[in-house]
C-alpha positions as CSV (number, residue, x, y, z in Angstrom):
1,X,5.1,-23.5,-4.3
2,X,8.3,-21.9,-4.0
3,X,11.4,-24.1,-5.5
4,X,14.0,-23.0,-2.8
5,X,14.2,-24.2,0.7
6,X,13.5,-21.4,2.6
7,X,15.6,-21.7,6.0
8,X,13.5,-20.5,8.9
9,X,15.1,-19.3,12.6
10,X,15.4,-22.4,15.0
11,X,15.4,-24.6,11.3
12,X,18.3,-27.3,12.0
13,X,19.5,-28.3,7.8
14,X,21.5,-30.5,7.3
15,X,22.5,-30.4,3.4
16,X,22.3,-34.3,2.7
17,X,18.7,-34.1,3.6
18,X,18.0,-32.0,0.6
19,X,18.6,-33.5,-2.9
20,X,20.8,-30.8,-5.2
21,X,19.0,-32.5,-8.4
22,X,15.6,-32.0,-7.6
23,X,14.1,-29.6,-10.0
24,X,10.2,-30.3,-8.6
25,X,9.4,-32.3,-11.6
26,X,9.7,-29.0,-13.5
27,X,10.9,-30.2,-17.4
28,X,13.2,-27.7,-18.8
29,X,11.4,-26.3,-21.5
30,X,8.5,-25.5,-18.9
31,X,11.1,-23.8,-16.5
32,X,12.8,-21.4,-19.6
33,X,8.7,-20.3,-20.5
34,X,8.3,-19.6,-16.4
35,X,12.0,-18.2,-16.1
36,X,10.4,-15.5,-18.9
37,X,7.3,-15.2,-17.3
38,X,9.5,-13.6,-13.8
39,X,12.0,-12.0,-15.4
40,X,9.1,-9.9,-17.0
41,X,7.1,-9.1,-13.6
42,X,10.5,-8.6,-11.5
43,X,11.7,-6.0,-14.5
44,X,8.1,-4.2,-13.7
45,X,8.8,-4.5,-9.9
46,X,12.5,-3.3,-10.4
47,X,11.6,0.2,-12.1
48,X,8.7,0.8,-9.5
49,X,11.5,0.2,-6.4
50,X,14.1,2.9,-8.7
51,X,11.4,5.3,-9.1
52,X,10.0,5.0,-5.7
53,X,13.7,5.4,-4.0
54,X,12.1,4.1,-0.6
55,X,13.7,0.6,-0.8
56,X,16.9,-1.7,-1.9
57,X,18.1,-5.0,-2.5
58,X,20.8,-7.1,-1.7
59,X,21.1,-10.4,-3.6
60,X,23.8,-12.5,-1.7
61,X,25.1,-15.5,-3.5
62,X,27.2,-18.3,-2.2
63,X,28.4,-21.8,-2.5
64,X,31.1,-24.2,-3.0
65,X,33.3,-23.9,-6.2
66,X,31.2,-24.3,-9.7
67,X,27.9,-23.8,-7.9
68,X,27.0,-21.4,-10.6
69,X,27.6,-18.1,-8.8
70,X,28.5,-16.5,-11.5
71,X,26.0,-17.9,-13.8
72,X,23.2,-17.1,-11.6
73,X,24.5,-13.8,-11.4
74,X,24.8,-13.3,-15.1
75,X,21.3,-14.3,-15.5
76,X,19.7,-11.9,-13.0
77,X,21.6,-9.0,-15.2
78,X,19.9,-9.9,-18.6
79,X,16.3,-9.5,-16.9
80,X,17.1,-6.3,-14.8
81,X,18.2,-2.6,-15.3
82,X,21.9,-2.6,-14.9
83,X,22.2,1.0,-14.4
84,X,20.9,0.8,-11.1
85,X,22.5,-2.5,-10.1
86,X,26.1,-3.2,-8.6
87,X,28.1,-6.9,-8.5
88,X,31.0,-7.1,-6.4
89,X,32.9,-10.5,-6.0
90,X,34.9,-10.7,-2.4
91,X,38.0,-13.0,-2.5
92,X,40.5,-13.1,-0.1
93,X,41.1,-9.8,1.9
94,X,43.3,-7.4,1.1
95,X,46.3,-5.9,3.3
96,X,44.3,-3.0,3.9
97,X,40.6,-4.8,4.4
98,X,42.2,-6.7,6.8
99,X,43.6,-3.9,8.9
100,X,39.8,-3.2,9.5
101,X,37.0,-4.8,11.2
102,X,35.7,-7.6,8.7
103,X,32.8,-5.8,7.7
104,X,34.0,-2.7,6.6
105,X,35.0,-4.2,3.0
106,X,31.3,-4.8,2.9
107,X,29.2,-2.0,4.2
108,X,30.3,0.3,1.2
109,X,28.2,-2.4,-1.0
110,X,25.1,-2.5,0.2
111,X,22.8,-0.9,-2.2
112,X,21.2,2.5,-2.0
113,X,17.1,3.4,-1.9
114,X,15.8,2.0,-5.5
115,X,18.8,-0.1,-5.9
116,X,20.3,-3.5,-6.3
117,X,23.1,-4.6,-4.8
118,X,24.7,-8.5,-6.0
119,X,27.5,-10.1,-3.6
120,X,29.3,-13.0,-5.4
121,X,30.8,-14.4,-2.1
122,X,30.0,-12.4,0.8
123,X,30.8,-11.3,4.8
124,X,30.1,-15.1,5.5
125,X,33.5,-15.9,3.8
126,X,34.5,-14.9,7.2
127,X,32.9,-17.8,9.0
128,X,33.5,-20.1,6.0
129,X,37.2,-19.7,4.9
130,X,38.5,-18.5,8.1
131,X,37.4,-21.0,10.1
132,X,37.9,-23.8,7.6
133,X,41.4,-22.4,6.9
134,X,42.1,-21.7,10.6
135,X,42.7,-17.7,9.2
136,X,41.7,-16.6,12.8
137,X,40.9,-18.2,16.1
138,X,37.8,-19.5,17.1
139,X,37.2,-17.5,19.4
140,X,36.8,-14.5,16.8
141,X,35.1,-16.0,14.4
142,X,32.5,-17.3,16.7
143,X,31.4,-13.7,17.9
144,X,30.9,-12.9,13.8
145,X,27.8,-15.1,13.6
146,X,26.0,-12.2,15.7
147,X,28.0,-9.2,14.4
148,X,26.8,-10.8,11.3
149,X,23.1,-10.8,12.3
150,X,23.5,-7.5,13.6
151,X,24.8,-5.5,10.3
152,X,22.0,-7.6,8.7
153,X,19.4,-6.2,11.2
154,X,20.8,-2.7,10.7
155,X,20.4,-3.1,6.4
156,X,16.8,-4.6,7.0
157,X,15.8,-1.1,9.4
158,X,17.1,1.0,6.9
159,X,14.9,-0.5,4.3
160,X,17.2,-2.9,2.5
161,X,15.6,-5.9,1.3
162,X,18.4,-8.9,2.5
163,X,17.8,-12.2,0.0
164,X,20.8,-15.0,0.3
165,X,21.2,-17.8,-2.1
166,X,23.1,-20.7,-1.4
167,X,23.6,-23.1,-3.9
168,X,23.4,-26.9,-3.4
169,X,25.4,-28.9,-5.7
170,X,27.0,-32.7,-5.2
171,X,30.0,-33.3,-4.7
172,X,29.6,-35.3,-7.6
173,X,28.5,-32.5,-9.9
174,X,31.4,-30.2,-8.5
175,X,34.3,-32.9,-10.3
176,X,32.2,-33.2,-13.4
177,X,32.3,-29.3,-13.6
178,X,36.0,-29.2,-12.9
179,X,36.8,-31.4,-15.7
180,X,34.4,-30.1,-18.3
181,X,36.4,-27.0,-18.1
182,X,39.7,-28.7,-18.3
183,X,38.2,-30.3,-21.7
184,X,36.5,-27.3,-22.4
185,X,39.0,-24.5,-24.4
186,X,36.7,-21.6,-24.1
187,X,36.7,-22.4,-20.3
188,X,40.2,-23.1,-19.4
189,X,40.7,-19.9,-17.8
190,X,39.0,-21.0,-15.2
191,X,41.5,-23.9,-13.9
192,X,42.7,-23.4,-10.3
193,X,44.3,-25.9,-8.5
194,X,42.9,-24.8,-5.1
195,X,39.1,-25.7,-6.6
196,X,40.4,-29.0,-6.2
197,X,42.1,-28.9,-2.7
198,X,38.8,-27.6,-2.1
199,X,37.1,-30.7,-1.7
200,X,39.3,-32.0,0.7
201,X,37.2,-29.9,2.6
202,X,34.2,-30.6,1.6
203,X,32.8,-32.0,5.2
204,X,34.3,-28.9,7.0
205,X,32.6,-26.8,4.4
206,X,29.4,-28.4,4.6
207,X,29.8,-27.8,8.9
208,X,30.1,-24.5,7.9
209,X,27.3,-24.0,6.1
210,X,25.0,-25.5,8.5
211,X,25.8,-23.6,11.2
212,X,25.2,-20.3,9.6
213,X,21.9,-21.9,8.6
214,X,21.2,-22.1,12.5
215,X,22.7,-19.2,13.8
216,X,22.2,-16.4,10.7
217,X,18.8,-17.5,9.0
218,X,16.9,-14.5,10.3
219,X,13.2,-13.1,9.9
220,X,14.0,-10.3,7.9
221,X,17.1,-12.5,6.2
222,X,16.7,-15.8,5.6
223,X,18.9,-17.9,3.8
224,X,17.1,-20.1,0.4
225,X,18.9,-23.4,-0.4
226,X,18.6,-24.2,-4.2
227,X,19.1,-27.2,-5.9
228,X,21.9,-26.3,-8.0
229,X,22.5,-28.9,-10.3
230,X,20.8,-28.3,-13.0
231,X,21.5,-24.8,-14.2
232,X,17.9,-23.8,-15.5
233,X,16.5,-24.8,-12.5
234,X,18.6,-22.6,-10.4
235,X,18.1,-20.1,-12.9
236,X,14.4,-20.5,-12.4
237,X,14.7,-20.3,-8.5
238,X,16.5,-18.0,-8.0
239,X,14.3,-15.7,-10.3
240,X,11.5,-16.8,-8.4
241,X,12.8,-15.8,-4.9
242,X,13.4,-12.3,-6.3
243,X,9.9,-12.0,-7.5
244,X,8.7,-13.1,-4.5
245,X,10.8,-10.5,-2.2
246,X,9.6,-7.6,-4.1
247,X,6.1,-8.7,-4.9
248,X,4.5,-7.5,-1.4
249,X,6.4,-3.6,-2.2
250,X,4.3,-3.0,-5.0
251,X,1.4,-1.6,-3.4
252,X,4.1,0.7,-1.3
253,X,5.7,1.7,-4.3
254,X,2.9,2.4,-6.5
255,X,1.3,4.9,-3.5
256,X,4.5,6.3,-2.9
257,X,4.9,7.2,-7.2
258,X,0.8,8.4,-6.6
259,X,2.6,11.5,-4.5
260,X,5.2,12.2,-6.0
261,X,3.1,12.6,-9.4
262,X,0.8,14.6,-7.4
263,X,3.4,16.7,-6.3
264,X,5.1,17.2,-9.1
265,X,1.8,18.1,-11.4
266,X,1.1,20.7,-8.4
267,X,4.5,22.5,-8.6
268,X,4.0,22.5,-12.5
269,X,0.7,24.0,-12.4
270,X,2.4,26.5,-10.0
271,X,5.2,27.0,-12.4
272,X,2.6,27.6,-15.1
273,X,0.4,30.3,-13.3
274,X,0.0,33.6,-14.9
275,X,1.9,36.3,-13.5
276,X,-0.7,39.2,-12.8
């Protein structure tokens, strides 16, 4: 059974339906042996998609302050090939992103045929932030939802695999995090004020996130709500989500290697012919 919520279109979620410290009965020790178990098959399923060149992936990760974005993100790098993987983190626009359409700072990430592409934050900061922060009128932020779906739609035709990740944590969790790190040396670096104003917002935030839920949780990308607060068991479901995305390819990708092999021992055998 899979351990995220899986958001289908015309779902209505509302996040305090769904309990961010459920972990399915999983104990952690069984979830590290499992996390092991599908980091092995998705390294197998990652160097058939390279080789095959035919399809790529885009992990999108988002979530409130000390989700674990990062450490999700860092554990999907020690179980894949990073030489055919990009991460790029999106904060606030630059003065030259925003004298373009909000997309444009995006589109140059997705990945190419037989590669991965990670977004740490994403295009929906533009329906998040900007309307929490009242960065643009409603009126333009509205129309993103399906500009959103749209760009989405175009990635999914042109072979891209489109997995978001939102991670569920309490608000409860969130000010633990916040002051571990302010006890914590080795994580100090991470202090920032504005994590804090953030939770002022924390209804607004949580409007947000609903209503991209409704309006951008698509066949071909739907959004997967994991219990974030425990750490492993994000870990754990977010590897499983990958698995599960490039499972059904294998077949594909393991005909599509069949011809080119083919191919290639034909034009050798060509190569090798005696010249009379």
């Amino acid at each position: 059974m899979p351990y995220v919520r899986i958001v289908k279109p015309g779902d209505k979620i509302h996040l305090a339906d769904i309990d961010p410290d459920d972990h399915d009965g999983i104990e952690k020790v069984d979830a590290n042996s499992r996390q092991a178990e599908l980091a092995k098959e998705i390294s197998e399923l990652q160097e058939l998609m390279f080789a095959a060149r035919s399809t790529g992936l885009l992990l999108v990760f988002q979530g409130r302050d000390t989700a674990g974005k990062d450490g999700a993100i860092n554990r999907v790098l020690e179980y894949i090939n990073v030489q055919s993987c990009h991460v790029t983190g999106f904060k606030a626009p630059t003065p030259e992103e925003l004298s373009h359409d909000f997309l444009w700072r995006v589109h140059p990430h997705a990945p190419p045929k037989g590669g991965i592409s990670i977004l740490n934050r994403s295009h929906y900061e533009d329906v998040i932030a900007v309307r929490i922060h009242e960065l643009a009128p409603e009126k333009i932020w509205r129309k993103r939802f399906d500009q959103i779906n749209a760009f989405e739609e175009l990635l999914a035709e042109s072979n891209t695999l489109v997995v978001k990740f939102f991670l569920h944590i309490s608000k409860d969790e969130q000010e633990r995090r916040l002051l571990e790190r302010e006890q914590e040396v080795d994580k100090a670096w991470k202090l920032n004020v504005g994590d804090w104003k953030e939770r002022d917002f924390w209804k607004q935030t949580t409007a947000a996130y609903e209503e991209i839920f409704d309006r951008c949780s698509t066949k071909d990308a739907p959004w997967r709500i994991i219990p974030a607060n425990h750490k492993w068991f994000r870990d754990l479901a977010v590897a499983e989500a990958i698995r599960d995305t490039l499972a059904p390819m294998r077949k594909k990708w393991e005909e599509a290697l069949k011809e080119i092999g083919a191919k290639a021992t034909q034009e050798l055998a060509e190569y090798r012919k005696p010249i009379k």
